[in-house]
C-alpha positions as CSV (number, residue, x, y, z in Angstrom):
1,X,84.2,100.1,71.6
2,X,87.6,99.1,72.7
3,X,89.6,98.5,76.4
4,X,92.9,99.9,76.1
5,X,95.2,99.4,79.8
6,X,98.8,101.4,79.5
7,X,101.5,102.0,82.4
8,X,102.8,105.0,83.8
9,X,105.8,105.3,85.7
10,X,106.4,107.8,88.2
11,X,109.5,108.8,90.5
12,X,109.0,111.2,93.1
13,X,111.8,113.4,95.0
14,X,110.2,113.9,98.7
15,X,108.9,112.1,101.4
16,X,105.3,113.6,100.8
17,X,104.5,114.9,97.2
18,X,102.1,116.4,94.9
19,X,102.4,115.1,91.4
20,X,100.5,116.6,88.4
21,X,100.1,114.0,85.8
22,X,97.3,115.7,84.0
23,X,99.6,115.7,80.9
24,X,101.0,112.8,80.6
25,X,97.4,111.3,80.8
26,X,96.0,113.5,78.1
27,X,99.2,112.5,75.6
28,X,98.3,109.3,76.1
29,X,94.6,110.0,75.2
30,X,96.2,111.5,71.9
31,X,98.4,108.8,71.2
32,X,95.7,105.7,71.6
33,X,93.2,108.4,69.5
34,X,90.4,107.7,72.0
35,X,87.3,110.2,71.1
36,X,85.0,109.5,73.6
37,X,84.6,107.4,77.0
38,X,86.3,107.2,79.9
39,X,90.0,106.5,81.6
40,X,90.3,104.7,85.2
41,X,93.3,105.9,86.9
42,X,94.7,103.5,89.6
43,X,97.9,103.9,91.6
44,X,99.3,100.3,92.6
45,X,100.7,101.3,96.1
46,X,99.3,101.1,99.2
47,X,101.7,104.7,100.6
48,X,99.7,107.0,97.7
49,X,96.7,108.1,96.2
50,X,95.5,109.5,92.9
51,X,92.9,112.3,93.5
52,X,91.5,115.6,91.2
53,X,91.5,119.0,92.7
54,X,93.2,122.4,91.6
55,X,96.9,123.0,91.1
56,X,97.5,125.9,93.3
57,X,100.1,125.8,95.0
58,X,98.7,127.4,98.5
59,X,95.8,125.2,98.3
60,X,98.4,121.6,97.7
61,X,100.3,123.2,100.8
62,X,97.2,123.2,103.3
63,X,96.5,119.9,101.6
64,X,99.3,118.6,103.0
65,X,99.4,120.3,106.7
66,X,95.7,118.8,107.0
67,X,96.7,115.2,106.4
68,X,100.0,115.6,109.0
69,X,97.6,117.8,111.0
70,X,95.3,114.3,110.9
71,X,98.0,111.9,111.2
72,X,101.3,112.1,113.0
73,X,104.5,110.6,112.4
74,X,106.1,108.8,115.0
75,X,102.6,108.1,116.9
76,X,103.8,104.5,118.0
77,X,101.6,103.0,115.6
78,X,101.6,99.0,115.3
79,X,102.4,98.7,111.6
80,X,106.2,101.0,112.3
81,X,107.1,97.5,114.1
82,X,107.4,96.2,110.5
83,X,108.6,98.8,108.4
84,X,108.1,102.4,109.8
85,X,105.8,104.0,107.8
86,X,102.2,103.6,108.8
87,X,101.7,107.2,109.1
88,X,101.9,106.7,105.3
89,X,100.0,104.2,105.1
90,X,97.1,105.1,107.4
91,X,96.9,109.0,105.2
92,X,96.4,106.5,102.2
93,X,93.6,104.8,103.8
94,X,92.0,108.6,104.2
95,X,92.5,108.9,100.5
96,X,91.3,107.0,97.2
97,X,93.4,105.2,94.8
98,X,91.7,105.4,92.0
99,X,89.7,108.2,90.3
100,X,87.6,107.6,87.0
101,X,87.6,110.6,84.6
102,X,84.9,110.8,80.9
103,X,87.1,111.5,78.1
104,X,85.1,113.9,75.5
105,X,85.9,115.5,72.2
106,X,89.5,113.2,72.4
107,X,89.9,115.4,75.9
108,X,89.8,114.7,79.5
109,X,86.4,116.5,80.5
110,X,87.7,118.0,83.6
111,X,86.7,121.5,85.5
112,X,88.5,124.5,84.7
113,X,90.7,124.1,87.6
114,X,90.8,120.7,88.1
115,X,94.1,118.0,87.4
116,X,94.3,114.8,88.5
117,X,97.2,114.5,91.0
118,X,99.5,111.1,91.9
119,X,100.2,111.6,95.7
120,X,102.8,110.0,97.0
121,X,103.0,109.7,100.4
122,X,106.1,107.5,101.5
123,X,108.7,108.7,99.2
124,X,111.0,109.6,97.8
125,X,110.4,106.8,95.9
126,X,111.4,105.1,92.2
127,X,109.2,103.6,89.4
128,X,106.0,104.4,91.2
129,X,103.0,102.5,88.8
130,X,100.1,103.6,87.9
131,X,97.8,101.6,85.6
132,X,95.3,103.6,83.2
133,X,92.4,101.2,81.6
134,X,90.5,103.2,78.8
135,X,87.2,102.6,77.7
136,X,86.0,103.8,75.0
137,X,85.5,104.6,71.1
């Protein structure tokens, strides 16, 4: 058994985004050669949120209008008196920041629809970080 932790870096282009890094975990996977066990993907920002759910696009749409429908902008929140963006930060409170996924067969074992998404929710932002710890054989 072995504990591998690698880096990815992630730039969004948009205040609120939906990032598919379904991919870029699973080339990883290939590279390290991990058969089985699992990958813990954590985003280091308090503004985002790592979750898994389908990649369609009218579905990632209504995601978004329920989380502005759930929290406005410009609510006169305490936390904008520092740096004006707890409407971000409170969505990410809603949401999870990590999400643990088995690996099987040198594969993420996902659904058939599923991806696991990086959200970010106070961009655009640069050099977003999300650490990836695998465990595994």
């Amino acid at each position: 058994m072995f504990v591998k932790t690698l880096q990815l870096s992630i730039s969004s282009s948009k205040k609120f985004e939906i990032i598919d890094i379904t991919s870029e975990i699973q080339n990883l996977i290939d590279e390290i050669k991990i058969s089985e066990g699992i990958v813990n993907v954590f985003t280091k920002h308090s503004t985002s949120s790592i979750l898994i759910n389908e990649n369609e696009e009218g579905l990632l749409k209504d995601f978004e209008n329920i989380l502005n429908d759930l929290v406005k902008e410009n609510n006169s929140y305490f936390h904008d008196n520092i740096d004006n963006n707890a409407s971000s930060h409170l969505k990410s409170f809603l949401l999870s920041s990590s999400e643990t996924i088995p690996i099987m067969n040198s594969t993420l074992d996902l659904g058939t629809w599923q991806s696991i998404f990086f959200i970010d929710l106070d961009g655009p932002r640069a050099n977003r970080k999300i650490n990836l710890t695998f465990i595994g054989e």
